[in-house]
N, C-alpha and C positions, 0 to 999 in steps of 0.2 A: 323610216318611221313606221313603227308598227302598231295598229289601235289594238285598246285592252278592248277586248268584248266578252259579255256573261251573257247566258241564256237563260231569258226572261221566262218566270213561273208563273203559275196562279196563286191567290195565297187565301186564307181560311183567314175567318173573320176573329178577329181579337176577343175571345169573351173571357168575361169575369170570371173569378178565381172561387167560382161560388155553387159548383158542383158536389155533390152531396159525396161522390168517389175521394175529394180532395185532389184530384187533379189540378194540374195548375192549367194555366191559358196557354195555349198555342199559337203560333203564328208562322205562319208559311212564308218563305220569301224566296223568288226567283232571282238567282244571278242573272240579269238581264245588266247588273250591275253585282255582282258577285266580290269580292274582294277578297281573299285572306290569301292566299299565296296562286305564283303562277303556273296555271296552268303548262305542260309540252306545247313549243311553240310547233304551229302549224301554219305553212305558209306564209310565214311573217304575223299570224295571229297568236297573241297571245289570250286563251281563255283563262280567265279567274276564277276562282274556287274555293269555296266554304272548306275553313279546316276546323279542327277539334279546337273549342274553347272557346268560340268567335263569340262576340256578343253585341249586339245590336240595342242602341233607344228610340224609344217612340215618345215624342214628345206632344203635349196636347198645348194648347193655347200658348205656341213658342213665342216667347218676348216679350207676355203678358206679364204686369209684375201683380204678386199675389195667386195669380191665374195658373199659370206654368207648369206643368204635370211630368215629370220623366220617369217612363217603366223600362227598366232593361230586363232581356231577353237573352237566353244564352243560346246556342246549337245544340241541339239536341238531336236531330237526323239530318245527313246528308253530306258528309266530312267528304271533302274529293271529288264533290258535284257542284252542279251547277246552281243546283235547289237544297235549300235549307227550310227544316222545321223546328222551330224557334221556340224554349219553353220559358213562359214570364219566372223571374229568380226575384226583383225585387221591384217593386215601387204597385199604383192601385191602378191600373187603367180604368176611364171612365167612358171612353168616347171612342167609337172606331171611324170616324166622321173628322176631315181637315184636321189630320195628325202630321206630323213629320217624323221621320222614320232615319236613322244615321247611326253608320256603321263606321269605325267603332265605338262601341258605346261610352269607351276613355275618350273621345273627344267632347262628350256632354258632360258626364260626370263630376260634379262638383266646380262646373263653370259658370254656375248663376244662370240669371237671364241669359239666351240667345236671340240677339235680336239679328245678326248678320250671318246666315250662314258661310259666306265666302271667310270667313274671321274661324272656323276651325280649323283652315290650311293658313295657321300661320307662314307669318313670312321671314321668320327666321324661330330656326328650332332644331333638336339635335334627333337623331334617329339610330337605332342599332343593325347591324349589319345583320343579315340572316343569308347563308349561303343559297345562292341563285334563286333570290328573291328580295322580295325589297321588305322593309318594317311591318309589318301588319297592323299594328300602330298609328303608321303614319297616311297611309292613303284611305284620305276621309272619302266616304259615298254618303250618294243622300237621295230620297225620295218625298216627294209632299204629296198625299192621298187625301184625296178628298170626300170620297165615300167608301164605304168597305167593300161596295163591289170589283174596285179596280183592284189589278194587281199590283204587286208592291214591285218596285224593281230600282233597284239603285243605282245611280250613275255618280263615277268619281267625279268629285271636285278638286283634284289636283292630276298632275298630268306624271308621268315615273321616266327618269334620265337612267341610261345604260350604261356605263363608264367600264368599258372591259380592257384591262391593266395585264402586261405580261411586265414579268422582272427583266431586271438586267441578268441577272443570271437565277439561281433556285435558292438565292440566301435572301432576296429582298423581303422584309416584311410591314405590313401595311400596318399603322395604328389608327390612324384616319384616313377617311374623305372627303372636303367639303366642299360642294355647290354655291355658286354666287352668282346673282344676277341683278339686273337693274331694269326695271320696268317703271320709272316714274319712284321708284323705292327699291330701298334693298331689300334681295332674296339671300339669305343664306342657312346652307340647311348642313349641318355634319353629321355624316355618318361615321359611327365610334366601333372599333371593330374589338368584339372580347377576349378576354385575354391578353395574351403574347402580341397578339396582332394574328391577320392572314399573309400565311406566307405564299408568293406568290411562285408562278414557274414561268420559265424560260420561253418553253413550245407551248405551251395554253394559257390562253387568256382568262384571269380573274375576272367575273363580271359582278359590278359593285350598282346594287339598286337605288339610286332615291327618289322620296316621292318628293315633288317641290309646288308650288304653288303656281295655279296655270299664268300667262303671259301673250299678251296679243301685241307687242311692243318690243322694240329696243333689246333683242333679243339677245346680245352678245353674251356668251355664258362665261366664269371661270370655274376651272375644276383644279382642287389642289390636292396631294399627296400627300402624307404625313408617312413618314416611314419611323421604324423604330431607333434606327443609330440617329436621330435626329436632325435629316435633309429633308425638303421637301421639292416636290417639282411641282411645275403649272401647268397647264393647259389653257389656251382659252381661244373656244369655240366662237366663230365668229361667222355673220350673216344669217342668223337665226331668224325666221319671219315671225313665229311664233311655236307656244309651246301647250295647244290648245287639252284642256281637261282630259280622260280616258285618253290621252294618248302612251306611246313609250315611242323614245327617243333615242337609240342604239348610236353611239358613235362611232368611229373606227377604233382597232384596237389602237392600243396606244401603249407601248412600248418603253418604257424605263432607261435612261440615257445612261450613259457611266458614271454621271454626276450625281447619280441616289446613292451615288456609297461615297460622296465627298461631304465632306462638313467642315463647318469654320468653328476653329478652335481660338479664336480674337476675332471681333471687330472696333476698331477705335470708336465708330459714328454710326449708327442707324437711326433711323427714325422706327416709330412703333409702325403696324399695316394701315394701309391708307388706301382711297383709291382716287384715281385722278381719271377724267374719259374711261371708265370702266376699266381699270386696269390696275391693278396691285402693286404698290411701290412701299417704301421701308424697308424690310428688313436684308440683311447681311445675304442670307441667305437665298433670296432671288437674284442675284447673278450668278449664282450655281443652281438655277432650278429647271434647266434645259426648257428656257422659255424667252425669245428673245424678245416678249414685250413688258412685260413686268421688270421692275428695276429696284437694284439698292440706292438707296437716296441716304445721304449728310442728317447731320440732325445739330441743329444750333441750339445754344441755351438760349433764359430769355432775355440775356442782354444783348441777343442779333447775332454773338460772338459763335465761332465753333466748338462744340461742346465735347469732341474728342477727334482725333488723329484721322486722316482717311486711311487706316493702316490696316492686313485682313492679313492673318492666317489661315490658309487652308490644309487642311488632313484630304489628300487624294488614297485613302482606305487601301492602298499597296504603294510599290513603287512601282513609277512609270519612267518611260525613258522620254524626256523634252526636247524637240527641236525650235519651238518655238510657240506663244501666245497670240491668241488674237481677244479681241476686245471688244464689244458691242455697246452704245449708246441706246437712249429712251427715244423712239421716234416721235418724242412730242415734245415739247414744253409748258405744257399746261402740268401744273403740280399743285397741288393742296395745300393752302395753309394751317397751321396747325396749333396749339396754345400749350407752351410751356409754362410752367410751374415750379420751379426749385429756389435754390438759396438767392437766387440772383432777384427774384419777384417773382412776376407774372407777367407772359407776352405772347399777342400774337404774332405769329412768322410769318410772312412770305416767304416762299424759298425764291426765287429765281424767275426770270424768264426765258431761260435758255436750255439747250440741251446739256450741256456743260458734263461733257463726256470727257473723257480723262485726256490728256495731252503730252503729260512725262508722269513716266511711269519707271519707278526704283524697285528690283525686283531681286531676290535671292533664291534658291532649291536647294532644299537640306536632306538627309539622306534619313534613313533609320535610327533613331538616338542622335540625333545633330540639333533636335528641337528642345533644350535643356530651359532649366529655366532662367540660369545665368545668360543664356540669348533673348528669352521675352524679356529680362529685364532691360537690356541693349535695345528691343524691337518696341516694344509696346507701349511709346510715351510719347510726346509732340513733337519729338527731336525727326531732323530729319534724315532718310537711312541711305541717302547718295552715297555717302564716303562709304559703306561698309557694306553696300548691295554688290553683287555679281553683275547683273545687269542693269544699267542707266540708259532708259529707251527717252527721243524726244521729238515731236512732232515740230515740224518746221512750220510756224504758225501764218507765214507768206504764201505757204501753199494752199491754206483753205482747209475748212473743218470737211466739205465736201471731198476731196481728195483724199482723206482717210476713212471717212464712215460713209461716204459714197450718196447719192442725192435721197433725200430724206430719209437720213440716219439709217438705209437700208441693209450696210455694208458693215463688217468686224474691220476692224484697225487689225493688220495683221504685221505682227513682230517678230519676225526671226531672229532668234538668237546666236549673240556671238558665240556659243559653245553649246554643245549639247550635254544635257544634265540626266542623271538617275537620281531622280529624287520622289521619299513622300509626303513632303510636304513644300506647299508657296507661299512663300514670306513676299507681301508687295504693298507698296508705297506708292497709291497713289497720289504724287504731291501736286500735282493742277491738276484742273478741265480747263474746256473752252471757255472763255469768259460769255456774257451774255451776247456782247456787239460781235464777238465769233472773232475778233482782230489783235487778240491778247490771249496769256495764260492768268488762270483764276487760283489761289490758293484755300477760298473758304468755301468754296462749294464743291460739290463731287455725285454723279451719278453714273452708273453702271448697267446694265440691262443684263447683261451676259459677258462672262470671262471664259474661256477656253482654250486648253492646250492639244500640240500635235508633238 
């Protein structure tokens, strides 16, 4: 963990705009709290520094309704420093006496009364990516001055997460990032990368900034991937004490699995994202997201019933050569209920109380051109794909869900196959899980954590 630090200035006193030169008012402010991009880090410090364009409000009688005064200030000397001289551009300052002062000045503008400062670090919001730096946007600072002999110096109110991303190889390209956390509420913040995306390398780590809202709590982070062939992978940081204001937060790098270049081309059943104990469950797509705690989860309609097939196509982006699958279940049973809505009514679900991790599993590997659509029409319906699978894997249910996923679901179910396959795509069926009592196979529910091949 590295603190942000700016070096604190003197600052010149606010005056009216009522010099006979036409001058405008001045204002001096020390990075003591500096913000706009970061500084060369130095021993783990990063300093912050006044860039071109920056602009700051000073607010007078904040929260007051009728009362409420905001002048912004734009930079005018000091771009690259740690001290900026601030020239008034628009509003009438009256008071240089119990002002408050907040950079940037988009986070007051046109937001009415401010009665809560900690309420400009929303806690869910989107930010743009800026190469090896974080939004300038987004990381609010703030100072409240009481008489115009102090100095002004600002200190963030939100804390900046590091998230440094190598590819799987020099083709991955990133179109988002987004941060999630839970402190008593949700944190979620996206970073939107322009363009194409950034494309990442192999041997150097992409570092991806955001700014989030601070957290003294509950600190378990998720960070998710968006890439442009549309995979996504997870991360999620775990043991967090806190993630206290002016800090930055560097993770280790973290590394791109082969699974960013796999995508599901069918899913019979998802659910929309959710989160259950801090953890992301729904879509198709997180049992391909080199994350074995986040899960794909079933989705019922609202008469209770199963609303589609547990059936997944996968595109593995070349062909590989298979000797065999392994499987990973949800280390919990705690799941979210959820409220469905379509032709049937309207219903809330429980899903389950069980892990209800797969237990026969129907599986095919089709080559280059093997994936026609006269086969989705054979694959992709409720019917079930035993007779016409390659392989029919099945869990001896007398042995124990423990003896395949190993003592608290820690373990992959691993599947060797009767043959080895060249193929780019996996056609599978999973037709049970464990049922809830763990003493049976279950047909209407299904969850998966992680699928992988060797």
């Amino acid at each position: 963990m590295a603190m942000i630090v700016m070096a604190s200035c003197a600052k010149e006193n606010v005056q009216p705009n009522n010099e006979p030169t036409g001058e405008k008012a001045l204002l001096e402010i020390g990075l003591a709290s500096t913000k706009t991009q970061l500084g060369k880090e130095d021993n783990g410090f990063f300093p912050i520094v006044w860039s071109e364009g920056d602009e700051i409000a000073v607010i007078e009688n904040m929260g007051v309704e009728g009362k409420q005064n905001v002048s912004v200030y734009s930079l005018r000397e000091g771009a690259g420093t740690a001290n900026g001289v601030f020239e008034l551009v628009d509003g009438s300052p009256k008071a240089t006496n119990n002002v408050d002062v907040v950079y940037p000045a988009s986070a007051v503008k046109g937001k009415g009364l401010i009665k809560d400062i900690s309420l400009l670090v929303p806690k869910v919001q989107t930010q743009s990516y800026k190469e090896g730096n974080f939004d300038p946007d987004a990381a609010v600072m703030y100072f409240h001055r009481n008489n115009a002999d102090e100095k002004i110096v600002l200190s963030p109110l939100s804390s900046i997460v590091c998230i440094p991303i190598k590819g799987f190889d020099n083709e991955d390209i990133v179109t988002a990032i987004k941060w999630q956390n839970m402190d008593g509420r949700t944190v979620d913040v996206t970073l939107n990368c322009p363009g194409e995306g950034v494309t990442l390398s192999k041997e150097t780590a992409t570092n991806f900034y955001l700014s989030i809202p601070p957290m003294t709590r509950d600190c378990n982070g998720i960070a998710y991937v968006y890439l442009k062939n549309g995979a996504i992978q997870v991360k999620t940081p775990r043991n967090l004490k806190a993630f206290q204001a002016g800090t930055l937060h560097r993770f280790p790098e973290w590394t791109l699995s082969k699974k960013a270049k796999w995508t599901i081309k069918y899913i019979g059943s998802e659910r929309k994202t959710s989160m259950s104990n801090q953890t992301p469950l729904g879509l198709g797509q997180y049992m391909i997201d080199g994350n074995d705690l986040s899960w794909w989860e079933f989705r019922r309609n609202s008469k209770g019933s199963m609303a589609g097939p547990h059936k997944v196509i996968i595109d593995l982006g070349k062909t590989e050569h298979i000797k065999g699958m392994k499987i990973k279940g949800p280390e919990t049973k705690i799941t979210s209920s959820y409220t469905v809505k379509d032709e049937f009514g309207e219903n809330t679900i429980k899903v389950s109380d069980g892990y209800n991790a797969p237990c026969s599993v129907f599986a095919s590997f089709l080559k280059e051109g093997e994936l026609t659509e006269a086969f989705k029409s054979t694959f992709c319906n409720t019917k079930s794909f035993e007779q016409d699978a390659q392989e029919v894997h099945r869990a001896e249910i007398s042995k124990g869900i423990t003896y395949y996923y190993g003592e608290g679901m820690k373990n992959y179910w691993d599947i060797p196959l009767k043959k080895e396959y060249d193929a780019r795509y996996l056609v599978i069926h999973f037709y049970q899980c464990w049922n809830d009592k763990e003493n049976s196979g279950a047909a209407s529910k299904m969850k998966v954590a992680e699928l992988d091949i060797y």
